[in-house]
TORMI-935604 format. One line per 4 residues: number of its first residue (from 1); their letters; for each residue z, y, x of N, C-alpha, C. Coordinates in steps of 0.05 Angstrom, whole numbers. Layout:
residues N
NUM) A) Z Y X Z Y X Z Y X ~ ...;
***
This chain:
residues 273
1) XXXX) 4250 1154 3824 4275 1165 3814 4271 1176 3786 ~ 4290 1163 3771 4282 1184 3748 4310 1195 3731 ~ 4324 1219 3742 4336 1231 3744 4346 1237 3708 ~ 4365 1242 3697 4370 1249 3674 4368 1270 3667;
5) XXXX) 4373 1283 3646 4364 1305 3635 4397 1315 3633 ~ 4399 1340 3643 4431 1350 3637 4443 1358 3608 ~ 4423 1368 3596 4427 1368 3570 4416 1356 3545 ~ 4426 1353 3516 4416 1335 3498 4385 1341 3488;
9) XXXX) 4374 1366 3501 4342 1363 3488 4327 1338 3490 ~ 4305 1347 3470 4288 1326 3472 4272 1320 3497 ~ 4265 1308 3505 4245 1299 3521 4218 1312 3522 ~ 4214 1322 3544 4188 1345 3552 4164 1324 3541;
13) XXXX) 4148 1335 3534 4123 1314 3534 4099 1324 3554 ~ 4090 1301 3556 4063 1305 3575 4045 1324 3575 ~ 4045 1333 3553 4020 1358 3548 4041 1385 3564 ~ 4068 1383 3557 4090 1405 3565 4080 1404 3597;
17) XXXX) 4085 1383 3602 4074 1385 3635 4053 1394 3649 ~ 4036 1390 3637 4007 1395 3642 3999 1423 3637 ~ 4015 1432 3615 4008 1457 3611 4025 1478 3632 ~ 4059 1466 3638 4068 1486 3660 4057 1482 3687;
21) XXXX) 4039 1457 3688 4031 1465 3720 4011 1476 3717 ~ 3987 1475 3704 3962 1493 3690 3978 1523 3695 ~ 4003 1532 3690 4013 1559 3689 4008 1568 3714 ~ 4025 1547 3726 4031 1549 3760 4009 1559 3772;
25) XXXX) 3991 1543 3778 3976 1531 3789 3952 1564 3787 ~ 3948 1565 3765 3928 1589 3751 3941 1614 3774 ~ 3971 1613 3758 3977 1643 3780 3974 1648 3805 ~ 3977 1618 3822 3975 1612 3851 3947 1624 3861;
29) XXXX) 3927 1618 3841 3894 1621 3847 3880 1655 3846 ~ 3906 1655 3820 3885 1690 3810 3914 1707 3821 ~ 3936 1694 3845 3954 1714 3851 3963 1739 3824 ~ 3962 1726 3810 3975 1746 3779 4005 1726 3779;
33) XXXX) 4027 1734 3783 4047 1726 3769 4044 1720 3737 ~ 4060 1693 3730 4066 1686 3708 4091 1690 3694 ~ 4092 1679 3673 4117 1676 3653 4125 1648 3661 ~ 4154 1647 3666 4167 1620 3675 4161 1594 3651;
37) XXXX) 4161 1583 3661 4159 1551 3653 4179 1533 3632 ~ 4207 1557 3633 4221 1532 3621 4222 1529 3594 ~ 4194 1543 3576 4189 1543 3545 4191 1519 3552 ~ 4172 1503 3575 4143 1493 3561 4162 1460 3571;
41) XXXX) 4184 1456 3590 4199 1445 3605 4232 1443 3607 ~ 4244 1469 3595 4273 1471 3597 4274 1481 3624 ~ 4306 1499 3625 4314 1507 3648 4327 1482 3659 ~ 4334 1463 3653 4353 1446 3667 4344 1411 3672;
45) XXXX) 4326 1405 3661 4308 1386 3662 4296 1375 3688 ~ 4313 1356 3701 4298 1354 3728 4282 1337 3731 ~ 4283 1319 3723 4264 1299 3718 4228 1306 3705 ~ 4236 1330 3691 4208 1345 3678 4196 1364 3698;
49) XXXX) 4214 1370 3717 4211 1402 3734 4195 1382 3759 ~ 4207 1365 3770 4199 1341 3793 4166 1335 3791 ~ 4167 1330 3756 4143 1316 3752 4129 1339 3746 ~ 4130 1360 3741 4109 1386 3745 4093 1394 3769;
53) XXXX) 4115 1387 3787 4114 1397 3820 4099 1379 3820 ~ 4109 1346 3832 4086 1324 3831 4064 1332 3825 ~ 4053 1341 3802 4024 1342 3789 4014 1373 3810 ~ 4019 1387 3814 4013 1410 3833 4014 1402 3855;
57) XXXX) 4029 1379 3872 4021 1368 3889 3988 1357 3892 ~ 3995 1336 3876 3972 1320 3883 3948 1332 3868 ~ 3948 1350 3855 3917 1369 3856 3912 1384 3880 ~ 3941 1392 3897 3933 1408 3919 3914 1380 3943;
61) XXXX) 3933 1356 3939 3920 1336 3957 3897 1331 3957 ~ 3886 1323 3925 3865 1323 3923 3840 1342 3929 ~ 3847 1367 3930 3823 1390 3939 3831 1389 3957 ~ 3851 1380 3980 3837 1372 4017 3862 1384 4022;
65) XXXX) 3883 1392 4017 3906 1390 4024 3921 1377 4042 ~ 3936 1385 4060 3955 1356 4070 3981 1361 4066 ~ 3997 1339 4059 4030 1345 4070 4036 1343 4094 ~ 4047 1366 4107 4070 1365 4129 4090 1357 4133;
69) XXXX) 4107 1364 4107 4140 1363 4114 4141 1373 4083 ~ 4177 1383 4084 4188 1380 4060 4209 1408 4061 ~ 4213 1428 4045 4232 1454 4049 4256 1445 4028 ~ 4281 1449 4037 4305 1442 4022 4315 1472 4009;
73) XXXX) 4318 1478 3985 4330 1503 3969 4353 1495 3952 ~ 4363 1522 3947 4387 1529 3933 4410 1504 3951 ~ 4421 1508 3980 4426 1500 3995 4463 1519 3992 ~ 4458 1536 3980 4474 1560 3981 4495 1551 3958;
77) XXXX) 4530 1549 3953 4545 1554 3939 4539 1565 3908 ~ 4536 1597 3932 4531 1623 3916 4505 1623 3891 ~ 4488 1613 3907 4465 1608 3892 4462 1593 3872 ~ 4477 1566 3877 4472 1548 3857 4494 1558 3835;
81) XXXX) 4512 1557 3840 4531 1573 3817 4516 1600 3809 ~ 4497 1610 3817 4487 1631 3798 4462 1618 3784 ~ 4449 1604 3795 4427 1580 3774 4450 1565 3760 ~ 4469 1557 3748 4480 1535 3743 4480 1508 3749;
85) XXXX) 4477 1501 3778 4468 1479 3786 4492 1466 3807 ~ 4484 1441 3812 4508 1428 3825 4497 1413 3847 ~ 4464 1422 3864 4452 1401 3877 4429 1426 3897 ~ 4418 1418 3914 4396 1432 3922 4374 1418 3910;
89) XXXX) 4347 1433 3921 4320 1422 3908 4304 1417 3932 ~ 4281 1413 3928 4264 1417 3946 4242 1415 3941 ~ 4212 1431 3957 4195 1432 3950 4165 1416 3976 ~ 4146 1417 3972 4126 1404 3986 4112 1426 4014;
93) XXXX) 4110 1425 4039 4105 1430 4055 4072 1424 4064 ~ 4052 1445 4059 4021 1441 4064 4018 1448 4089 ~ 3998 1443 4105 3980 1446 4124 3967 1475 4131 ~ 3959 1491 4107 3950 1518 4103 3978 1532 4096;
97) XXXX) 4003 1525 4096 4029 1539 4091 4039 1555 4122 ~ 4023 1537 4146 4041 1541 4168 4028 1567 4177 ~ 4042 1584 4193 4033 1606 4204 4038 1611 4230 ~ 4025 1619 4245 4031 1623 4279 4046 1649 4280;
101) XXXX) 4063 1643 4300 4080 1675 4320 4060 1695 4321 ~ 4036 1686 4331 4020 1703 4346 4007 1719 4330 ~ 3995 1707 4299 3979 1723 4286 3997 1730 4264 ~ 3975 1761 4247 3995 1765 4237 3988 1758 4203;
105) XXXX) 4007 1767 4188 4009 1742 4150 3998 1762 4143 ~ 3970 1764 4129 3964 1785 4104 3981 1789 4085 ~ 3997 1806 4065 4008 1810 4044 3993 1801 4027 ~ 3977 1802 4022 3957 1787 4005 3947 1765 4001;
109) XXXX) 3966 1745 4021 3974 1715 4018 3986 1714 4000 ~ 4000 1737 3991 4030 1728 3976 4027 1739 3950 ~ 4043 1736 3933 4054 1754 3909 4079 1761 3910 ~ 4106 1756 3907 4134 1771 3919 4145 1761 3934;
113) XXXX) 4145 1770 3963 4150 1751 3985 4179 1759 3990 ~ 4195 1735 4004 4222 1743 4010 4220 1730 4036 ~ 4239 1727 4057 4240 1717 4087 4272 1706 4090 ~ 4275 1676 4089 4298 1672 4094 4300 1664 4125;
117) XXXX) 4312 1659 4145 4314 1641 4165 4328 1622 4169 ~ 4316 1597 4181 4326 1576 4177 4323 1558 4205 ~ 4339 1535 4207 4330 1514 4224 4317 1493 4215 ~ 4285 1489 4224 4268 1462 4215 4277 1440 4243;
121) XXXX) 4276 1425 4226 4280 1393 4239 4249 1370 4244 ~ 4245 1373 4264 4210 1358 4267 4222 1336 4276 ~ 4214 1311 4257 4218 1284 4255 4205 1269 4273 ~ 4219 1245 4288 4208 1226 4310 4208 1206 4300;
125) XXXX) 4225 1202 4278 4222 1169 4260 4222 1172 4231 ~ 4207 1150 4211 4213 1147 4184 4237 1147 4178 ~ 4240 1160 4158 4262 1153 4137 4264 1138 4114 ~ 4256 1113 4122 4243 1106 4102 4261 1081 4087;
129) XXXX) 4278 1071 4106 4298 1040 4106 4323 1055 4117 ~ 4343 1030 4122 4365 1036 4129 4383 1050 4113 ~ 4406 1056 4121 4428 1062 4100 4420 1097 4104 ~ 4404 1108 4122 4401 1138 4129 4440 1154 4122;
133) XXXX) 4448 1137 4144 4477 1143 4149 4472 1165 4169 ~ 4502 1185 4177 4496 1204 4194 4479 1206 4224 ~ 4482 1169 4230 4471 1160 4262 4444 1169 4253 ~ 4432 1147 4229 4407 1148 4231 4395 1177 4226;
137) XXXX) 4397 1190 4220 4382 1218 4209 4387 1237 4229 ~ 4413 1236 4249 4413 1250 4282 4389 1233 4299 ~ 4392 1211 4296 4377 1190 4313 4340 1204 4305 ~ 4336 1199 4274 4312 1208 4261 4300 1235 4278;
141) XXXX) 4315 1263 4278 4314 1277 4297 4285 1283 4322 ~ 4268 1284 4322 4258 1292 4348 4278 1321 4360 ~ 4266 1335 4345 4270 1374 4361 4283 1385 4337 ~ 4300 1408 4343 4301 1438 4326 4286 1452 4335;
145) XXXX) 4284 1479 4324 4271 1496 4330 4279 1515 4297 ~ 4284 1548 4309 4284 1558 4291 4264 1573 4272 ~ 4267 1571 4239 4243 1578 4232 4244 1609 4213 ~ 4223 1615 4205 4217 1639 4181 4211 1616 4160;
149) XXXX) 4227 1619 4135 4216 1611 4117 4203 1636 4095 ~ 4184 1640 4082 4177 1660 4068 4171 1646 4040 ~ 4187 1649 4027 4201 1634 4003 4172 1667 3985 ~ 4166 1646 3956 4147 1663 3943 4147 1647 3913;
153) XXXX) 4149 1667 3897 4144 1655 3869 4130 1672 3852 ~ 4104 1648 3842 4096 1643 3822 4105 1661 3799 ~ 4129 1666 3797 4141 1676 3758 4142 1704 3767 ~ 4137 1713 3746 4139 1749 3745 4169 1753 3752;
157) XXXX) 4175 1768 3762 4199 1786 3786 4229 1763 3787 ~ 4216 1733 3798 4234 1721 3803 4251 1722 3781 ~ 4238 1719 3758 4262 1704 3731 4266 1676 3731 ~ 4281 1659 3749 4279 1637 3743 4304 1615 3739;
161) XXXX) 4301 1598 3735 4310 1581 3729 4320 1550 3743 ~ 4336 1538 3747 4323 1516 3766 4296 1500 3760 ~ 4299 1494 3735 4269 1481 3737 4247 1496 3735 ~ 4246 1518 3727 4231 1539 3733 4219 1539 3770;
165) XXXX) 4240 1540 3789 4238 1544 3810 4228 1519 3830 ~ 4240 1496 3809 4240 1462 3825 4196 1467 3811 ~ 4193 1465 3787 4173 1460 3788 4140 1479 3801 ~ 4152 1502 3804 4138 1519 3816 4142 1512 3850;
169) XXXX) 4139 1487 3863 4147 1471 3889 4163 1487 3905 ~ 4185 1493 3887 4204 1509 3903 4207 1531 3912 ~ 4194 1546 3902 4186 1569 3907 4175 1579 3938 ~ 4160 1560 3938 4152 1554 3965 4128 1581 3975;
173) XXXX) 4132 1583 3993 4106 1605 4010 4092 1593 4033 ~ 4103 1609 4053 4096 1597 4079 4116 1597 4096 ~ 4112 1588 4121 4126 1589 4144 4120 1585 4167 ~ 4141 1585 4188 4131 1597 4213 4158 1589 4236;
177) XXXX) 4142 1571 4253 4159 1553 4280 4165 1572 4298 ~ 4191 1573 4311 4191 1582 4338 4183 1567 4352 ~ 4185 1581 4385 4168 1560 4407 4193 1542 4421 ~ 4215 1551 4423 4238 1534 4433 4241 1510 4428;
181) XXXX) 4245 1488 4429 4242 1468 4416 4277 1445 4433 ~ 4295 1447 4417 4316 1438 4432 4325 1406 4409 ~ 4335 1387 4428 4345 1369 4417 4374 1369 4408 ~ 4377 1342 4393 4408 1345 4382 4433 1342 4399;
185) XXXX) 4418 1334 4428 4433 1322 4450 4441 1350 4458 ~ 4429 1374 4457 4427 1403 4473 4439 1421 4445 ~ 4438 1419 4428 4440 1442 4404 4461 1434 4374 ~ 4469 1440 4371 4493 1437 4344 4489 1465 4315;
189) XXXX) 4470 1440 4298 4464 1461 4284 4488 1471 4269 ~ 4503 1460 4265 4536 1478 4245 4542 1495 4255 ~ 4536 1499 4287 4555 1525 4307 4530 1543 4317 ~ 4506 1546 4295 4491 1568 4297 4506 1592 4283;
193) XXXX) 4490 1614 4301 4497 1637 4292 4469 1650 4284 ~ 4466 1668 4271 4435 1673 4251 4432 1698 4248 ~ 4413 1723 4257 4417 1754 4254 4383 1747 4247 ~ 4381 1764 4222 4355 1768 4224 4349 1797 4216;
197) XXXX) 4321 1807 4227 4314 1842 4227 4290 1843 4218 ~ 4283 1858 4204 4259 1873 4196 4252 1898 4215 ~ 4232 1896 4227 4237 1917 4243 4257 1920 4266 ~ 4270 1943 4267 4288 1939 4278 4318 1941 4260;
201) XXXX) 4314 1938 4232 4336 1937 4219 4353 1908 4200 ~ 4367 1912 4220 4388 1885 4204 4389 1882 4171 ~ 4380 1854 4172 4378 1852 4149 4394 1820 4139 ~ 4397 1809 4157 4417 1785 4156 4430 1767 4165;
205) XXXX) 4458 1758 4164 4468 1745 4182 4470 1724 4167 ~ 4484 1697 4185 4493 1679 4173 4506 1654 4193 ~ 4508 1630 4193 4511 1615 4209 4507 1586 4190 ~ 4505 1560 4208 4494 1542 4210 4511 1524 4173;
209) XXXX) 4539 1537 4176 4556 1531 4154 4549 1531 4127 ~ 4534 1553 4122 4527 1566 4102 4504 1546 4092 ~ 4492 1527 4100 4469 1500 4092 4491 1484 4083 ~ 4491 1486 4055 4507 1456 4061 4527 1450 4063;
213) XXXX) 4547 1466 4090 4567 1456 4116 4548 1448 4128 ~ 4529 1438 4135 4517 1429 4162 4491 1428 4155 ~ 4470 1442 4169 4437 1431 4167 4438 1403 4166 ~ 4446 1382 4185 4446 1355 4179 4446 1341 4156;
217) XXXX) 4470 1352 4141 4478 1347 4111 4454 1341 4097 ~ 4441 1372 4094 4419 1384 4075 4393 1360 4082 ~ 4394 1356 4115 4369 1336 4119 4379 1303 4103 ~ 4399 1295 4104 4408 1276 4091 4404 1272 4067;
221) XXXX) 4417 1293 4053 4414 1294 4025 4376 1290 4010 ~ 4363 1308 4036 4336 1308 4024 4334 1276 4033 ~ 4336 1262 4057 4327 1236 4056 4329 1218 4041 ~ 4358 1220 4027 4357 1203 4007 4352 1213 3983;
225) XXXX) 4345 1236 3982 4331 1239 3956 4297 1233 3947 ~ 4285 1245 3976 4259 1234 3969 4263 1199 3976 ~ 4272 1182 3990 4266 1159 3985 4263 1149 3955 ~ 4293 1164 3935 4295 1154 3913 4266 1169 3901;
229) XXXX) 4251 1180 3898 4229 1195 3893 4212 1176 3898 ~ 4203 1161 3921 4189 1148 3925 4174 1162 3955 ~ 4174 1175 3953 4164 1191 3981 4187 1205 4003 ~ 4183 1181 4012 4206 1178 4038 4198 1204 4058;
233) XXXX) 4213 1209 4071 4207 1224 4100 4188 1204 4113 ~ 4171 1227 4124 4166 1208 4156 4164 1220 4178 ~ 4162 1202 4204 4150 1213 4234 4142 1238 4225 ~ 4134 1258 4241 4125 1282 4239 4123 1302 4232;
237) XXXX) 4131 1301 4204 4140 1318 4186 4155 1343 4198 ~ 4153 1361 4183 4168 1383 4182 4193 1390 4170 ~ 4219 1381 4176 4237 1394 4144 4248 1425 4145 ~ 4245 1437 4139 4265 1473 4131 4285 1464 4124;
241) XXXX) 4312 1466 4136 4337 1459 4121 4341 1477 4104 ~ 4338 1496 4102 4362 1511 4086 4358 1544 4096 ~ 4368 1557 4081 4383 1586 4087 4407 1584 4105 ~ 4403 1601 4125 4421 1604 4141 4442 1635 4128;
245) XXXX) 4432 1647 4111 4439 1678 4109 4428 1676 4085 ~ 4436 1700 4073 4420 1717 4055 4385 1717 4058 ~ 4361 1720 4037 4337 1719 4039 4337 1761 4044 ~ 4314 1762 4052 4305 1797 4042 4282 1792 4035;
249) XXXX) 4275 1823 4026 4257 1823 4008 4229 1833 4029 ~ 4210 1829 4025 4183 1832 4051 4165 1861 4028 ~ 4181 1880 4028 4162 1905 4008 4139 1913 4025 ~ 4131 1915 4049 4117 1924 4061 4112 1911 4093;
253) XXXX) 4091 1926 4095 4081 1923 4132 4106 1916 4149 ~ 4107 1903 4170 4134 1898 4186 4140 1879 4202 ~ 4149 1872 4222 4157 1843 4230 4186 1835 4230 ~ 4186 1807 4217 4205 1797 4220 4212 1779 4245;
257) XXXX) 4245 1791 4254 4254 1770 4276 4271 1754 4265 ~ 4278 1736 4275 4314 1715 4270 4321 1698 4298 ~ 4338 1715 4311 4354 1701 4331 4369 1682 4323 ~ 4372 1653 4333 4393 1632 4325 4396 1616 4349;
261) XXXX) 4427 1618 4352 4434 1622 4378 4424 1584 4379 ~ 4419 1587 4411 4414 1561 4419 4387 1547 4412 ~ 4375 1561 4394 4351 1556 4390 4326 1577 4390 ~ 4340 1603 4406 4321 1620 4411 4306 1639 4382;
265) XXXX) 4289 1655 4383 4277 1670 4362 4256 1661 4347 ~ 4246 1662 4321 4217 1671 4314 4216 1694 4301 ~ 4188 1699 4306 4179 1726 4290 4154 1725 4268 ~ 4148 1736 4257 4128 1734 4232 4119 1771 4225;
269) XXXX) 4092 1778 4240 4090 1803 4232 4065 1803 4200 ~ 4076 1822 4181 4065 1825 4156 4038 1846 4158 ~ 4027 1852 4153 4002 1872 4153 3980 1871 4127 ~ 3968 1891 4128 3962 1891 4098 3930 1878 4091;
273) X) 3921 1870 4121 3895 1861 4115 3905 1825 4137;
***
């Protein structure tokens, strides 16, 4: 895919790339937040922001990495009209990203962690052919199951940008499966309802609407976006649709819950070692 540039700048050059994932990448290692990217890239450049992420990919692959799945962002109205944008993004899903119910997340995984909740979609077929019309991508479908996404960025106090955010892989963190595991035949992701707590204090609602209009949508849209990418969905994969609610902010020690109806809870407790 090679996407246009929204505005009349020049064209990023290769060294521009190299040097904002070199940014990325550096902060990820020595956990020091950086200065955003879009000197070196533009705020609006998607085609430059794609190919940043790409290169942070495949260095992660290369040092023994795997892909899982794929997280869909700026899913939200509200959001994208505050980035100036007209589209969601999405970022790359690792192997060392996933986190169990049972144990608990060091803070010191992270650098500014936030906790959205969401419904992931675990894939039974490629997405790889076909018109990926509404049949196919319900059909695609194995399970739901509701998740923690723990969204985290790279740039000093979340100044960012869309390509700022697209090339920092989305401002991706970690995340975390519930054990429920319900099909499309049993569960309707648009008529979720979404409470999530810190503790025991409410911290967000939302419902299934708020993706999109429909988690499905959001899985669509990513299908045919990574095909045009070149990296299709496949079998097994993991996808994060979306924000169901508002994100919060993870300042300290705590566990997070998110009830979503019909798909049961997860939790994610924080601790400082």
């Amino acid at each position: 895919m090679s996407p246009s540039n929204s505005t009349s700048a020049p064209p990023v050059t290769a060294a521009n790339r190299v040097a904002a994932a070199e940014r990325l990448s550096t902060a990820a290692y020595t956990r020091t937040p950086c200065a955003p990217v879009r000197d070196l890239i533009g705020s609006d450049d998607v085609e430059a922001a794609y190919a940043v992420q790409e290169r942070i990919v495949a260095d992660r692959v290369a040092g023994g990495a795997t892909v899982v799945g794929r997280k869909i962002g700026l899913t939200s109205p509200a959001v994208q009209k505050q980035l100036g944008v007209d589209q969601p993004d999405f970022g790359v899903l690792f192997d060392d990203m996933r986190c169990q119910e049972v144990g608990p997340i060091p803070l010191s995984r992270l650098l500014q962690p936030k906790v959205e909740a969401e419904i992931a979609f675990v894939l039974g077929r490629d997405l790889v052919d076909g018109p990926l019309d509404d049949a196919q991508i319900r059909a695609a479908v194995d399970y739901a199951v509701a998740a923690l996404e723990i969204v985290d960025s790279r740039i000093a106090g979340w100044d960012i940008t869309f390509g700022d955010t697209v090339a920092d892989n989305g401002s991706s963190g970690l995340f975390v499966l519930g054990a429920d595991r319900r099909t499309l035949d049993s569960f309707d992701p648009v008529a979720a309802q979404m409470q999530m707590f810190i503790d025991d204090t409410e911290v967000s609602t939302g419902t299934g609407t708020a993706c999109l209009g429909d988690p499905l949508r959001a899985l669509a849209w990513l299908a045919r976006t990574a095909r045009e990418f070149g990296q299709p969905l496949l079998a097994g994969q993991v996808i994060l649709s979306g924000a169901l609610g508002p994100m919060a902010v993870i300042g300290t020690t705590g566990t997070v819950r998110a009830d979503i109806t019909g798909l049961g809870s997860v939790t994610a407790t924080f601790t400082q070692e």
